[in-house]
N, C-alpha and C positions, 0 to 999 in steps of 0.2 A: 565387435559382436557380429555385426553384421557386412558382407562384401559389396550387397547389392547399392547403388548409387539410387539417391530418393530422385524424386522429380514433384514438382508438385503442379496438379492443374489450376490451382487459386491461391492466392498467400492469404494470408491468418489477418483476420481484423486488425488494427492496427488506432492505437493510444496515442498522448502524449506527457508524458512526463517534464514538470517546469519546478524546478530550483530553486528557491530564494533561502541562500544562506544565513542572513541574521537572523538573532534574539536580543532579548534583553538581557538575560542570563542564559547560561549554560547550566542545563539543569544536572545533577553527578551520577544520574544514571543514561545520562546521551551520547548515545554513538555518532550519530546521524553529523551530518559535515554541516554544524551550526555553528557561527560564531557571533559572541556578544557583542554587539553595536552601540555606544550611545552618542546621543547628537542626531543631526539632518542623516538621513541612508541616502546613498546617492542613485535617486532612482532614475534618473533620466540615462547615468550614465550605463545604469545596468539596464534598463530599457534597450540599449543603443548598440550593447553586448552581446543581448539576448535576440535580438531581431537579426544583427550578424551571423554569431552562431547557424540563426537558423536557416538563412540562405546555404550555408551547407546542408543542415539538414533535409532540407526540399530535395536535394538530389535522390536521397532515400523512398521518396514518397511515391514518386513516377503518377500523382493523380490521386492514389489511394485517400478515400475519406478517413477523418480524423471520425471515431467513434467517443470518444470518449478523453478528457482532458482533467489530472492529475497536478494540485497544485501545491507541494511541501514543502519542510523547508527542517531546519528555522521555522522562522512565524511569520510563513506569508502574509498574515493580518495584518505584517505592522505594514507594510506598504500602501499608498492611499489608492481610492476607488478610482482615483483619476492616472494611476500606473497601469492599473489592470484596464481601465476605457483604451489607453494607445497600445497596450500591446495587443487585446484582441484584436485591437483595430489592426494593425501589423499584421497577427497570424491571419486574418481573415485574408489579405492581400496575397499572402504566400500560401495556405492552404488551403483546403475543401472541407468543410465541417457538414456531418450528417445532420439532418434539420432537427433530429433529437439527441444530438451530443448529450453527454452527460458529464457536466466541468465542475470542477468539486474544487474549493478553496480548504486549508486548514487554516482555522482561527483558533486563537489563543483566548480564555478569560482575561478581561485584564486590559487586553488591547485592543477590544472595540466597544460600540456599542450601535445604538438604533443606526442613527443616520448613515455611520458606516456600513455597515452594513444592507441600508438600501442601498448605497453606492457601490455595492460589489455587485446588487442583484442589478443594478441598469449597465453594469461593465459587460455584463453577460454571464455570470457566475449564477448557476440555478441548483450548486448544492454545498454544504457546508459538511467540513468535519471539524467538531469540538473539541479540544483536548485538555480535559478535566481531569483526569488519572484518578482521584480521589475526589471525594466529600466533607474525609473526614479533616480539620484543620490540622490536627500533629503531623499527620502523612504528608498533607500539604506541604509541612517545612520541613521534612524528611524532606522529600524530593526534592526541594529546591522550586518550589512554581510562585510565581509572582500576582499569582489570586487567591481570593479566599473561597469558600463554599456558597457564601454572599453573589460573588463575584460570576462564579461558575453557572449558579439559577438567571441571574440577570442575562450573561450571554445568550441562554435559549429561549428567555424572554424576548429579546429584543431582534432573537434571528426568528422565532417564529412571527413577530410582530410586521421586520419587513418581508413578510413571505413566502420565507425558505420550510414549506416543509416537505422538503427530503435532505435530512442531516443525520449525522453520524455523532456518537459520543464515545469519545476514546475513554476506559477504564482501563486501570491495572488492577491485579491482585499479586497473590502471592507476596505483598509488601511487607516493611520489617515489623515483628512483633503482630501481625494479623492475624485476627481468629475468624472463623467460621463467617460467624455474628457479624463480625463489622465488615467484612465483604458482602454480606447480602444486605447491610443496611446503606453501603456506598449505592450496590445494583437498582436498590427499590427508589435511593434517590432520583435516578437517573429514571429508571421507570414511568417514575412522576409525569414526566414530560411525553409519555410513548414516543422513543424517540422510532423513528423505522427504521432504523441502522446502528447497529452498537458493537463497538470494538473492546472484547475484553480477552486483553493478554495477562501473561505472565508478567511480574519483573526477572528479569535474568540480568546477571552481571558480566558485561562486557569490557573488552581489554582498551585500554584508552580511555575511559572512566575515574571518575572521584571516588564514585564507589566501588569500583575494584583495586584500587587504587589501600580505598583503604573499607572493607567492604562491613557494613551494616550485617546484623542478625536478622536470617531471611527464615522462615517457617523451615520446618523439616521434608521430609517427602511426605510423613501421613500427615498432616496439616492440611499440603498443596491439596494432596487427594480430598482433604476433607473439604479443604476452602470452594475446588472446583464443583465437588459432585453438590454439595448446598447451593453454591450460584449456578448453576446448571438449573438444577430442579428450580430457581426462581425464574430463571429466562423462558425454559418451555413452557413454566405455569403464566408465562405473562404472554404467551404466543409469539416468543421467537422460537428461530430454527438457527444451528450453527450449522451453516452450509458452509465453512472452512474451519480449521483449526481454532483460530481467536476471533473468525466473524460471526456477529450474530444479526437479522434481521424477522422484521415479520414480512408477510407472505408477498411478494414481486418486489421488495425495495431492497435484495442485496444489489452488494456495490458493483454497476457493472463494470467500472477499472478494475477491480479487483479481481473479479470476474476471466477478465483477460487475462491478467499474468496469469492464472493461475490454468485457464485454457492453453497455454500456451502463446498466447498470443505475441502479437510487435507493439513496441511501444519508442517512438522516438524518443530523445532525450535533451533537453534544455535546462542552460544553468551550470553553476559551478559543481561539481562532483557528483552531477545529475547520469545515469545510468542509463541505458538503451537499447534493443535487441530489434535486429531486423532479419526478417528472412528473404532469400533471393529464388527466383525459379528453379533453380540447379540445386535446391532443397539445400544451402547452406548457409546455415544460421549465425550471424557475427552479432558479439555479445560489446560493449563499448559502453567507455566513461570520460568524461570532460575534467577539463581542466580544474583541480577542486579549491585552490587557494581562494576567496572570491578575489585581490587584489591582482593576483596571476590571468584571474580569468577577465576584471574588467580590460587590460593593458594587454590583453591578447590580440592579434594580428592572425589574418588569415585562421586554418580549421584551428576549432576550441578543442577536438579530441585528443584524450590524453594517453588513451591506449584502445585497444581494442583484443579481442577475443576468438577466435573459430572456432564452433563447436564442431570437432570431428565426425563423420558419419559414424563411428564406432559410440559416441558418447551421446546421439543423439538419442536413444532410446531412456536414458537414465536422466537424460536432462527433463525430456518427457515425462517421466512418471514421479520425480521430484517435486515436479508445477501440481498435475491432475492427481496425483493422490492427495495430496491436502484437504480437495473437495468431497463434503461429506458423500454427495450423492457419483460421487466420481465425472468421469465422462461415457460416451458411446465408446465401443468399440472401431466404429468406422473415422473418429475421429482423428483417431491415430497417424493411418495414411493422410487425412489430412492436412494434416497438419506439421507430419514430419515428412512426407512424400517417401517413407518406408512402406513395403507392404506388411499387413498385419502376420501373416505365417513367419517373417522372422523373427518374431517372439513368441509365435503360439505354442510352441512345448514349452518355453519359462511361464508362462500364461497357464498352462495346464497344471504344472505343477505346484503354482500356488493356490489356486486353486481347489485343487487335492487335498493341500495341508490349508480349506481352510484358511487362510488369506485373504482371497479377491472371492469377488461377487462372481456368479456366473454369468455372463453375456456382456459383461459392463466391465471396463477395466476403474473398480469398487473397491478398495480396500472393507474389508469387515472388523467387527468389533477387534478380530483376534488382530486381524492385519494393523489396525490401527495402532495398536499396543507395540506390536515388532516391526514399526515403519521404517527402521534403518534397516533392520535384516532384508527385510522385505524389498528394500528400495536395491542393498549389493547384489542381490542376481540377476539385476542390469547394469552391472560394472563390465 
C-alpha cells in the first residue's frame, strides 16, 4: 500500500506474555496449547526453561520497562505461590518493571483457594482473571470445567479475601441450548461480586476441538443477537463500559495488557507456544512463537523460538487497524505514526472515504455503529 519506509522516534510500550501449559482437563471447546497433567508438574524444571528462554529474550528489550505482565495458560493456578516467588524473583534480575506493573494471573475455580491465593499476592501478582464461563451447573458439564457454581462463588470469595481487588471474571454466552434469561441470570451472578473487569465472549467453535470435532446445538443468529443485546443492556445497567469487543469494565479498571495489544503495542513472549511481537527502530515489526510441545520446550537447548514472522511495510497498515478498531472508543489519529512510524497522509484518502460512507468516526480512527457491523469490509481496504 504504501512505498514510504516508517521510522519510528519511540517504540510502543512493551508487555509480557508467560505460558504455562497444563490443566487438569481439556476442556472440548479449548484451542489454547493446554495440555492435561496429572501428578507432581515439574515446576522447577519449567522454572529453569522459562528463565532460559528468557535470557534470549532480554536481547529484545535493550532496557525497555515491562508495563504490564500476562500470565495464561492452561491453569496457571495450578502452579504453587512458591513458582511464581523465584521466577519474579528471576525476571526482576533480567528485567525492569515499571513501579505500577500491572501482573495478572489466570485462576481456575477448583484449583485454589484463600492461602493460595495470598501466596500469589506476596509472589507479586496484584491482579486475578477468574475463569467461570458459566453459573449455571448443566453448562458447567457442557463445557467440560472441573468446578461447580459453589466452587466458582468461593474463588472470588477467597481472592477478594486475600486482597485482590482488581480481577477479572471470564463468561461465555452464546452457549448450547441458551436463552436470553439464563445469560443474564449467569451476568447478574457475576455482578454479584462488582467485579471491575469482565470478560464476556462468544463460544465459537474451533478446529482442533471436541466440540467441533463433534459439535453441540449452538443458538441461532437471532438468539446470539438476542442473547447479547439483553446482556448488554444488563452490563451498562450495572455501570460497565465494553471498551473492546468481549471486554467489559467499570470506569479506569479495563485491562491494561489488554489494552496494549489492542494499541498495538510489544509484548514479549514466554513459555511453551507462548506468542510475541516486537517492534525495531527501522519501524519493522517481527511477530514470533515458541516452541509449543511443553516436553519439546522443557529439553530445549539454546533459543526456544519456533518461528517467527515480518510484518511487511505494505501490511502494516491493516495489521494496525485489526488491533485498534476492536476498541470501542478507537485510538487518536496521531497514534498511527506512532506507532507504525507511517505517516498518517498515506491512508488519508482510505480514511476519507470511510468516512464518507459512514464507517469511522471523524478525527479519531473510530469505527461507528455502521463500521462496527461491516468490520471485515471495513478492515479489506487496508489489504
Amino acid at each position: 500500500m504504501s512505498s514510504v519506509s516508517p521510522h519510528l522516534c519511540s517504540l510502543p510500550p512493551l508487555s509480557l506474555y508467560i505460558h504455562v501449559p497444563w490443566c487438569v482437563r481439556k476442556c472440548p471447546y479449548c484451542d489454547f496449547n493446554s495440555h492435561a497433567h496429572s501428578g507432581e508438574l515439574p515446576e522447577q524444571a519449567y522454572l529453569a526453561a522459562l528463565l532460559s528462554d528468557l535470557e534470549h529474550e532480554a536481547l529484545r528489550v535493550h532496557g525497555r520497562p515491562i508495563e504490564t505482565v500476562f500470565i495464561g495458560g492452561g491453569t496457571p493456578s495450578l502452579m504453587s505461590p512458591e513458582f511464581f516467588r523465584d521466577l519474579f524473583r528471576g525476571l526482576g534480575q533480567r528485567l525492569t518493571f515499571t513501579d505500577d506493573a500491572e501482573i495478572t494471573l489466570e485462576a481456575n475455580p477448583g484449583t485454589v483457594e484463600q492461602g493460595r491465593f495470598l501466596g500469589f499476592r506476596e509472589a507479586g501478582i496484584n491482579r486475578l482473571s477468574i475463569g467461570i464461563q458459566s453459573f449455571d451447573p448443566v453448562q458447567l458439564r457442557t463445557l467440560g470445567r472441573i468446578h461447580d457454581a459453589d466452587a466458582a462463588h468461593r474463588a472470588v470469595e477467597a481472592a477478594l479475601a486475600a486482597g485482590f481487588n482488581n480481577f477479572n471474571l471470564d463468561l461465555m454466552h452464546g452457549l448450547p441450548g441458551q436463552t436470553p434469561e439464563a445469560a443474564v441470570a449467569d451476568l447478574e451472578a457475576a455482578l454479584a461480586w462488582r467485579p471491575p473487569h469482565l470478560s464476556w465472549y462468544q463460544l465459537t467453535l474451533e478446529p482442533n476441538t471436541e466440540f467441533y470435532s463433534r459439535p453441540p446445538v449452538l443458538p441461532d443468529d437471532d438468539r446470539l443477537s438476542d442473547i447479547y443485546d439483553a446482556g448488554a443492556k444488563t452490563l451498562r445497567d450495572g455501570g460497565y463500559t465494553d471498551y473492546e469487543v468481549s471486554a467489559w469494565s467499570r470506569p479506569g479498571k479495563a485491562s491494561r495488557h489488554n489494552l496494549n495489544y489492542w494499541r498495538f503495542g510489544d509484548y514479549l513472549a514466554l513459555g511453551a507456544g507462548a506468542h510475541g511481537k516486537t517492534t525495531h527502530r527501522d519501524g519493522t515489526v517481527e511477530r514470533y512463537w515458541k516452541t509449543r510441545q511443553p516436553e519439546a520446550y522443557l529439553n530445549r537447548i539454546g533459543n526456544y523460538v519456533a518461528g517467527t514472522q515480518l510484518v511487511s511495510h505494505d501490511e502494516l497498515p491493516l495489521e494496525y487497524m485489526m488491533n485498534v478498531l476492536r476498541l470501542s472508543e478507537g485510538v487518536p489519529e496521531t497514534m498511527y505514526t506512532e506507532l507504525t512510524g507511517l505517516p498518517l497522509d498515506s491512508i488519508a484518502a482510505i480514511l476519507q472515504r470511510l468516512r464518507t460512507e459512514n464507517l469511522l468516526h471523524p478525527g479519531r480512527i473510530q469505527a461507528t455503529e455502521q463500521g462496527k457491523r461491516y468490520l471485515n469490509s471495513l478492515l479489506e481496504r487496508f489489504l
